[in-house]
OpenMM code with the backbone's topology and positions (N, CA, C; nanometers):
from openmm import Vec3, app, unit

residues = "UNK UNK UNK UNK UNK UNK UNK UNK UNK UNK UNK UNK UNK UNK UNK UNK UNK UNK UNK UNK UNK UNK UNK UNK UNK UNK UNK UNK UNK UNK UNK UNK UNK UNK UNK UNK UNK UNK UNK UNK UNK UNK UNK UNK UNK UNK UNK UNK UNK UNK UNK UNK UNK UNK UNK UNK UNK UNK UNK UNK UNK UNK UNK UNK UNK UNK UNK UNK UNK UNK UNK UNK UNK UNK UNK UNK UNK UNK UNK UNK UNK UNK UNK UNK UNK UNK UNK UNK UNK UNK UNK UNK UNK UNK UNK UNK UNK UNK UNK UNK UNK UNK UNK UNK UNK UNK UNK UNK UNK UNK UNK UNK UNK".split()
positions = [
    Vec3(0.3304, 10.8011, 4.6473),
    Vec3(0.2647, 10.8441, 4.5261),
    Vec3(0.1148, 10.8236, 4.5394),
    Vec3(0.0622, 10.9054, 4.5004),
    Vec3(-0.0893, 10.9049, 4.5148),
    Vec3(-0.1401, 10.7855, 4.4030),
    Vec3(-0.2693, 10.7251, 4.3872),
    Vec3(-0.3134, 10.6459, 4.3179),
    Vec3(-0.3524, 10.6922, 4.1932),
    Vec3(-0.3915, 10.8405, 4.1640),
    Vec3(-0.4155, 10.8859, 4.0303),
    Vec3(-0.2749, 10.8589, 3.9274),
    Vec3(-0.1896, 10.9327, 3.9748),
    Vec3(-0.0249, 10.9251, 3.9722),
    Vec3(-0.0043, 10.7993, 3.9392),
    Vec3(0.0047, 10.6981, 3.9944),
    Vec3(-0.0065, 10.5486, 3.9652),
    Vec3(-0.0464, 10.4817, 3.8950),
    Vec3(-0.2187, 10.5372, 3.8223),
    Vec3(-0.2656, 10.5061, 3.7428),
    Vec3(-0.1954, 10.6329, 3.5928),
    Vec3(-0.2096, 10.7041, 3.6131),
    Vec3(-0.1431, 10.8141, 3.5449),
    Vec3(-0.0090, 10.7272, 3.4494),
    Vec3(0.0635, 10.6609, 3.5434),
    Vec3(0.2178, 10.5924, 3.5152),
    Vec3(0.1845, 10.4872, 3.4438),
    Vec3(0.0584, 10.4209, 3.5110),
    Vec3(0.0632, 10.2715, 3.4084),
    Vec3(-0.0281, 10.3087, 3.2776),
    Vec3(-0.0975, 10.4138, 3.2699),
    Vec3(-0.1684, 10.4593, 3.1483),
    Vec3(-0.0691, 10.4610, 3.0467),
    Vec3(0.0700, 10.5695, 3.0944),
    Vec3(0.1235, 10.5755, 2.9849),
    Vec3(0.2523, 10.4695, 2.9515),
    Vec3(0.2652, 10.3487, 3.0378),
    Vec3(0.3452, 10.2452, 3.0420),
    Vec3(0.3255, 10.1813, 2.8848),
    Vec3(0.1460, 10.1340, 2.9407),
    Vec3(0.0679, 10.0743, 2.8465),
    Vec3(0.0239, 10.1877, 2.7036),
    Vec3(0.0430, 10.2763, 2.7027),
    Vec3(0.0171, 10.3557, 2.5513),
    Vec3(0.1778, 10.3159, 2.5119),
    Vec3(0.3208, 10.2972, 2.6041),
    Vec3(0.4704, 10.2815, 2.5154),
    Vec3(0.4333, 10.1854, 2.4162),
    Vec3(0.4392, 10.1045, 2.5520),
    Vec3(0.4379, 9.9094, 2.5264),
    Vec3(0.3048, 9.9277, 2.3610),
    Vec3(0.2338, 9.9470, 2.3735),
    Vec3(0.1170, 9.9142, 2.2489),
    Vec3(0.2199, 9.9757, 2.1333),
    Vec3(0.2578, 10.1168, 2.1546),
    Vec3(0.3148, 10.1661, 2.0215),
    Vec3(0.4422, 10.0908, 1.9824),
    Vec3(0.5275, 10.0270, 2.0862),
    Vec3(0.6795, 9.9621, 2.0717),
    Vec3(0.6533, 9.8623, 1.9423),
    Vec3(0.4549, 9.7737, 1.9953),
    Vec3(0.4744, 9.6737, 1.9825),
    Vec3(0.4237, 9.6935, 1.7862),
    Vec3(0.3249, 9.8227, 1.8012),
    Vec3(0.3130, 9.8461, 1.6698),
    Vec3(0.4467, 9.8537, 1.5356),
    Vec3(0.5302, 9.9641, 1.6162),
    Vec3(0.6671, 9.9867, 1.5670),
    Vec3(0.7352, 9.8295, 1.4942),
    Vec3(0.7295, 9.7783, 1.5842),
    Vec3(0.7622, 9.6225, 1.5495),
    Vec3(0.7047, 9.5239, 1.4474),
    Vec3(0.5678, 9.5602, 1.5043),
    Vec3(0.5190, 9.4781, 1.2824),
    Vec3(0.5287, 9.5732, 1.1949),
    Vec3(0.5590, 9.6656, 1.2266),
    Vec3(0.5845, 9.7921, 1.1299),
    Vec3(0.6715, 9.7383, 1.0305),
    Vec3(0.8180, 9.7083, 1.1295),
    Vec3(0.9263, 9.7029, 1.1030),
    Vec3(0.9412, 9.5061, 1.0338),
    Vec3(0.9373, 9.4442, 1.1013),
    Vec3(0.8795, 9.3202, 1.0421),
    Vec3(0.7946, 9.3263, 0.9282),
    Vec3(0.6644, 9.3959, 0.9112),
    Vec3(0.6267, 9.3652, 0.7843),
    Vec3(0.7426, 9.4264, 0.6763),
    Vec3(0.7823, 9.5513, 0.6855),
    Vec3(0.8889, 9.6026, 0.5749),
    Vec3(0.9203, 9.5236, 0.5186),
    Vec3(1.0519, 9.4335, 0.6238),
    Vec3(1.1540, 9.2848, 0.5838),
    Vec3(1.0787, 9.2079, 0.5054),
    Vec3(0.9338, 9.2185, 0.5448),
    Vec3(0.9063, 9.0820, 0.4705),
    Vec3(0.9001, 9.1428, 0.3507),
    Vec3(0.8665, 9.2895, 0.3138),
    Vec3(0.8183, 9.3541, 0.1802),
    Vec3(0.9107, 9.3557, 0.0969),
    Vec3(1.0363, 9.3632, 0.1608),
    Vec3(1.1782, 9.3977, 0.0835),
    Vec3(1.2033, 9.2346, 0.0317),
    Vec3(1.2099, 9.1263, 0.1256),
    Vec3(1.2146, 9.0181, 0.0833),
    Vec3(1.1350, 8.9411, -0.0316),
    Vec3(1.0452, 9.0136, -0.0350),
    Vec3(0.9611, 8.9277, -0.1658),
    Vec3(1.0146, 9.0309, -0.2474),
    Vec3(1.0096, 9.1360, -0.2670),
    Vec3(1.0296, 9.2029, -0.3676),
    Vec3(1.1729, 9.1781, -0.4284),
    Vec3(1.2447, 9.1438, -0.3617),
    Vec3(1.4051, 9.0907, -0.4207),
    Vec3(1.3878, 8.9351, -0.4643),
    Vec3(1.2981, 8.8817, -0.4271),
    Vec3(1.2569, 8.7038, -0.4273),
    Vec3(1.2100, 8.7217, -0.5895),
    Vec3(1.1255, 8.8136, -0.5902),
    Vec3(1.0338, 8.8361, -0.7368),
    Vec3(1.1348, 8.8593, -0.8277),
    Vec3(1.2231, 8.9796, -0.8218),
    Vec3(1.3258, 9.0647, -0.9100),
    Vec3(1.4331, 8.9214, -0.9457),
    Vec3(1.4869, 8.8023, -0.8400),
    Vec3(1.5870, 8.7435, -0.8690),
    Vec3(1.5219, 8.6219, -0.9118),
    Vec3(1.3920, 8.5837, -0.9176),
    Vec3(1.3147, 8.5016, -0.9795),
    Vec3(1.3166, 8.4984, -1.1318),
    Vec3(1.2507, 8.6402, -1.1558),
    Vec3(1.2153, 8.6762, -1.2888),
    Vec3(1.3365, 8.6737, -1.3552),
    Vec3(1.4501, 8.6593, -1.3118),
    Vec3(1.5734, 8.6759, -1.4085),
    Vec3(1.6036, 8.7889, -1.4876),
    Vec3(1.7461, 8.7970, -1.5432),
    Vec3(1.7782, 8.9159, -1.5819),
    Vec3(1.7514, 8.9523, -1.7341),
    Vec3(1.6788, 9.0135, -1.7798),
    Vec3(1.6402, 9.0482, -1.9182),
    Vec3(1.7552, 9.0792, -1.9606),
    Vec3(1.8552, 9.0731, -1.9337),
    Vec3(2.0041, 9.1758, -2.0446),
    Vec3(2.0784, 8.9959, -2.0275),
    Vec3(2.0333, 8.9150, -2.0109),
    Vec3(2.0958, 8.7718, -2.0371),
    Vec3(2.0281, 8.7053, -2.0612),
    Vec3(1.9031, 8.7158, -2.1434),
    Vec3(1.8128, 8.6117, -2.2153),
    Vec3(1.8685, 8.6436, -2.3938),
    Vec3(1.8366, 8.4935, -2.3998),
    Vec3(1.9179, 8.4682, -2.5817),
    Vec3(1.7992, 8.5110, -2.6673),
    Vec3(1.7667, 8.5735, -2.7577),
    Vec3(1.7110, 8.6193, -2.8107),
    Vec3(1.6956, 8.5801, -2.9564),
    Vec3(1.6111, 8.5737, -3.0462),
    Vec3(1.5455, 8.5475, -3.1513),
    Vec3(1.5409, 8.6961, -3.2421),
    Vec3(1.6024, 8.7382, -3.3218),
    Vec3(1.6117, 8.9074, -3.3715),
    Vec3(1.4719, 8.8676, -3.4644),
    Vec3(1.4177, 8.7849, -3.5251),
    Vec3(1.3171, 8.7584, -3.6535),
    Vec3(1.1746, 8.7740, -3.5385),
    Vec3(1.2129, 8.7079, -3.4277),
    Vec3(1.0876, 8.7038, -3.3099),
    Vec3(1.0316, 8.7657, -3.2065),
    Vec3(1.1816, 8.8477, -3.1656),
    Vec3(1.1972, 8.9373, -3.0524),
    Vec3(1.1116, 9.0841, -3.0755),
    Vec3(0.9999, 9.1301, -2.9759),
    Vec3(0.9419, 9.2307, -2.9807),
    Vec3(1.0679, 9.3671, -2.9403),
    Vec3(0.9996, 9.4492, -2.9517),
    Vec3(1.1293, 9.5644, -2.9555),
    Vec3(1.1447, 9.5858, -2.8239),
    Vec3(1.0716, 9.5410, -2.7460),
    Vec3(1.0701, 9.5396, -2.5806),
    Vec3(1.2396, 9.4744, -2.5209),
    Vec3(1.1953, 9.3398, -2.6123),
    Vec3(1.3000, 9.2389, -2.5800),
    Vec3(1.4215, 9.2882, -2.6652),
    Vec3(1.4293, 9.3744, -2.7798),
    Vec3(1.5180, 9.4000, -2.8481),
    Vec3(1.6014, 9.4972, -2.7971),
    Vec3(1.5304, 9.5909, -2.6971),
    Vec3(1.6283, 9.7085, -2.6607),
    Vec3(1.7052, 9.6740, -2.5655),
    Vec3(1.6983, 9.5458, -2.4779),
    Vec3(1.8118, 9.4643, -2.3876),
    Vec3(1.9010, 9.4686, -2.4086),
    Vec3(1.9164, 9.4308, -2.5905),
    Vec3(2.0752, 9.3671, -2.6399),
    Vec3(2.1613, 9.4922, -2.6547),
    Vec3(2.2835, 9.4314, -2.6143),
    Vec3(2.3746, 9.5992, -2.6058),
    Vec3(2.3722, 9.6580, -2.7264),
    Vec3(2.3629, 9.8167, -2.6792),
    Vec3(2.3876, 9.9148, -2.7882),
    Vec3(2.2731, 9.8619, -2.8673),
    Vec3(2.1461, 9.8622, -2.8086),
    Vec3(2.0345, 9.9065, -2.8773),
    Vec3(1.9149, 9.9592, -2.8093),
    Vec3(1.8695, 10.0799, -2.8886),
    Vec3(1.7945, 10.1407, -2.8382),
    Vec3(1.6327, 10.1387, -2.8792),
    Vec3(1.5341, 10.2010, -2.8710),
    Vec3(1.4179, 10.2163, -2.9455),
    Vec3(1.3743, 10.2338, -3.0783),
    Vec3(1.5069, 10.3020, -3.1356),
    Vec3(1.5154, 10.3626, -3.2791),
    Vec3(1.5781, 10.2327, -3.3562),
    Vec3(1.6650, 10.1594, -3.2847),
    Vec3(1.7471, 10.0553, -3.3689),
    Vec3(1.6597, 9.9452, -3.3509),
    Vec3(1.5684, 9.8968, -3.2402),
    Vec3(1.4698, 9.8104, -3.2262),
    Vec3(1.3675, 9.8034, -3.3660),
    Vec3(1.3088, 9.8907, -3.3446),
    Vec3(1.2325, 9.9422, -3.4820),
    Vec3(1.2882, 9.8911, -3.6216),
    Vec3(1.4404, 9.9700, -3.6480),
    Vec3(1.4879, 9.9203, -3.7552),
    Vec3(1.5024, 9.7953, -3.7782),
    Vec3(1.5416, 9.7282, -3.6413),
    Vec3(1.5625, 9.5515, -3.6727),
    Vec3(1.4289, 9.5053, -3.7648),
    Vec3(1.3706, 9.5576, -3.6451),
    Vec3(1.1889, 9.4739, -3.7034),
    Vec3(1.1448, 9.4845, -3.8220),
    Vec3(1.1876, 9.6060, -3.8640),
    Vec3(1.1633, 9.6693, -4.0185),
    Vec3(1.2611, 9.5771, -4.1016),
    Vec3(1.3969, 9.5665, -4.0578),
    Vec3(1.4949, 9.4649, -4.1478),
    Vec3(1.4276, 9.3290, -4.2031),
    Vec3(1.3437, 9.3031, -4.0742),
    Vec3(1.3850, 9.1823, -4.0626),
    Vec3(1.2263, 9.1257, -4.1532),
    Vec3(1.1440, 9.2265, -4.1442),
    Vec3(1.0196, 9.2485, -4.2236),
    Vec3(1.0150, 9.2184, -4.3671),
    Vec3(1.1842, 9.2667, -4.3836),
    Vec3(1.2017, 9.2838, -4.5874),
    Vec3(1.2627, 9.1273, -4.6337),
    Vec3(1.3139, 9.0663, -4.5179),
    Vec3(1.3592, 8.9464, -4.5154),
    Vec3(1.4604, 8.9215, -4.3696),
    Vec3(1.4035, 8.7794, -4.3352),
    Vec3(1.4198, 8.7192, -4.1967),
    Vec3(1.5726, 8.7254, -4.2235),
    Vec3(1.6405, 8.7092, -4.0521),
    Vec3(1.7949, 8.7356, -4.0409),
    Vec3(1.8423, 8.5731, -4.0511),
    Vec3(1.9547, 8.5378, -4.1138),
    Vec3(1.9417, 8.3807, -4.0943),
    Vec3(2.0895, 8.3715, -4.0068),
    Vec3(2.1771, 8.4356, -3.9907),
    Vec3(2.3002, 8.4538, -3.9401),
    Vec3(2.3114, 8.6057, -3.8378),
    Vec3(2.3974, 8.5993, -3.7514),
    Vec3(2.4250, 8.6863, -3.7323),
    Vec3(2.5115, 8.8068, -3.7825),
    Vec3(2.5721, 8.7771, -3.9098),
    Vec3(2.6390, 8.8896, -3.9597),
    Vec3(2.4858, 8.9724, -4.0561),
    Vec3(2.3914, 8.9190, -4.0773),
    Vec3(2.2787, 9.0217, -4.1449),
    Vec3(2.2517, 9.1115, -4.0618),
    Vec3(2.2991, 9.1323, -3.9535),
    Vec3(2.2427, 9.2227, -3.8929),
    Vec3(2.3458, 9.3697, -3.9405),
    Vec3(2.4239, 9.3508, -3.9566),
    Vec3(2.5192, 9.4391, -4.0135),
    Vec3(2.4266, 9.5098, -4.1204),
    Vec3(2.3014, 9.4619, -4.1928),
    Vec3(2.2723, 9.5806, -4.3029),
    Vec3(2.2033, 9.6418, -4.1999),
    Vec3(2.1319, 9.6642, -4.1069),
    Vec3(2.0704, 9.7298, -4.0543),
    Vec3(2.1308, 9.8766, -3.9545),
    Vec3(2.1039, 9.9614, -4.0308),
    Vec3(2.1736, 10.1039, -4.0178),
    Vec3(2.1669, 10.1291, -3.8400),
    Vec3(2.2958, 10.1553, -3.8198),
    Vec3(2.3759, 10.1600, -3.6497),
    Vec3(2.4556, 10.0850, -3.6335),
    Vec3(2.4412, 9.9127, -3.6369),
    Vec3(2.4742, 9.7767, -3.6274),
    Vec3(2.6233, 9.7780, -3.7321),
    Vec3(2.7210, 9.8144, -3.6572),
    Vec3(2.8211, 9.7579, -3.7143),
    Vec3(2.9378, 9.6561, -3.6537),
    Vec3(3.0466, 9.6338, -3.6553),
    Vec3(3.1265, 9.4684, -3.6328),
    Vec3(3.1125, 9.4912, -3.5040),
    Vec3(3.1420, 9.6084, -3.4078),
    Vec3(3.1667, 9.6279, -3.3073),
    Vec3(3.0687, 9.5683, -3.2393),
    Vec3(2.9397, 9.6689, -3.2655),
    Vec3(2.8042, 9.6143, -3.1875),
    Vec3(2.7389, 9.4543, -3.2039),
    Vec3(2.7679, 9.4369, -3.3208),
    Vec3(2.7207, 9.3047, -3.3719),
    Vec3(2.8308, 9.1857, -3.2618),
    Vec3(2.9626, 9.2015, -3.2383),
    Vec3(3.0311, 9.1066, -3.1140),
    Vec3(2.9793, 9.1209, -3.0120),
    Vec3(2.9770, 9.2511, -2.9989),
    Vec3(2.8977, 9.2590, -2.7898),
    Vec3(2.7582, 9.1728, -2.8155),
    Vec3(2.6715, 9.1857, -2.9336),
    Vec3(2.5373, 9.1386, -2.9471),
    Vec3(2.5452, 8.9905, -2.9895),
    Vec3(2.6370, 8.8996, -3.0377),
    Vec3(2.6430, 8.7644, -3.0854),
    Vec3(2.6296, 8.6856, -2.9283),
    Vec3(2.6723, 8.6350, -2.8184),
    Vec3(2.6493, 8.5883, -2.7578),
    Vec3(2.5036, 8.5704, -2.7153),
    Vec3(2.3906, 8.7041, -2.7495),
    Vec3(2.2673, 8.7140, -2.7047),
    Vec3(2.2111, 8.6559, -2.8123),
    Vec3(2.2041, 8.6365, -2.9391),
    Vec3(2.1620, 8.6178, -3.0143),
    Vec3(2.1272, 8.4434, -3.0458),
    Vec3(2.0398, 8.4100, -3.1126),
    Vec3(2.0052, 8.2807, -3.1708),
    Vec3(1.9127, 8.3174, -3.3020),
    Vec3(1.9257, 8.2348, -3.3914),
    Vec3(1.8730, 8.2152, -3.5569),
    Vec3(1.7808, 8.0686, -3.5306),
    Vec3(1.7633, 8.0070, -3.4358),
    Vec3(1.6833, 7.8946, -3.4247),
    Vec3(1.5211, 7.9337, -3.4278),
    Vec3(1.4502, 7.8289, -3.4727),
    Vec3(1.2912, 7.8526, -3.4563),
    Vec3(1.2713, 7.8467, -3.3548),
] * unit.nanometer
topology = app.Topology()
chain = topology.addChain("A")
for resn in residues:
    res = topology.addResidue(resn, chain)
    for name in ("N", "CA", "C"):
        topology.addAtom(name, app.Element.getBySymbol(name[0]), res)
């Protein structure tokens, strides 16, 4: 083999090897990206299992609780505006909220300050 040829071979040895090695923190940084980002998500905990305050809870926190949406959030706040909830069966005057929804929603719920 001639020496151009030779050099020719290790030119492009050394352009693999550099890109392999790029490929590789490529791929390493990802893992690490995916890993914090699941570290953060299982940190922060799950918003659809925090106990909730209906007199305190912004409608953010209100649309968590099952079978409620933006429109019934609102209404709580408005309920709860004309007078605070002291039990969980008051939630029943608030138009949507009936026995059904009000059981799936009692475990989330608290009346404490």
């Amino acid at each position: 083999m001639s020496d151009a040829f030779k050099e020719f071979i290790a030119k492009r040895e050394a352009e693999q090897h550099a890109r392999d090695g790029a490929q590789r923190w490529f791929w390493v940084a990802l893992v690490v990206a995916v890993v914090v980002v699941m570290a953060i998500i299982l940190l922060r905990g799950d918003p659809s299992t925090k106990i909730l305050n209906p007199n305190t809870a912004s409608a953010e926190e209100l649309v968590t609780l099952p079978e409620v949406g933006p429109t019934m959030a609102n209404a709580i706040i408005a309920k709860r505006n004309e007078k605070p909830f002291t039990k969980p069966e008051d939630l029943l005057d608030v138009k949507g909220i009936g026995p059904k929804t009000l059981e799936k929603m009692k475990p989330r719920l608290t009346f404490q300050k």
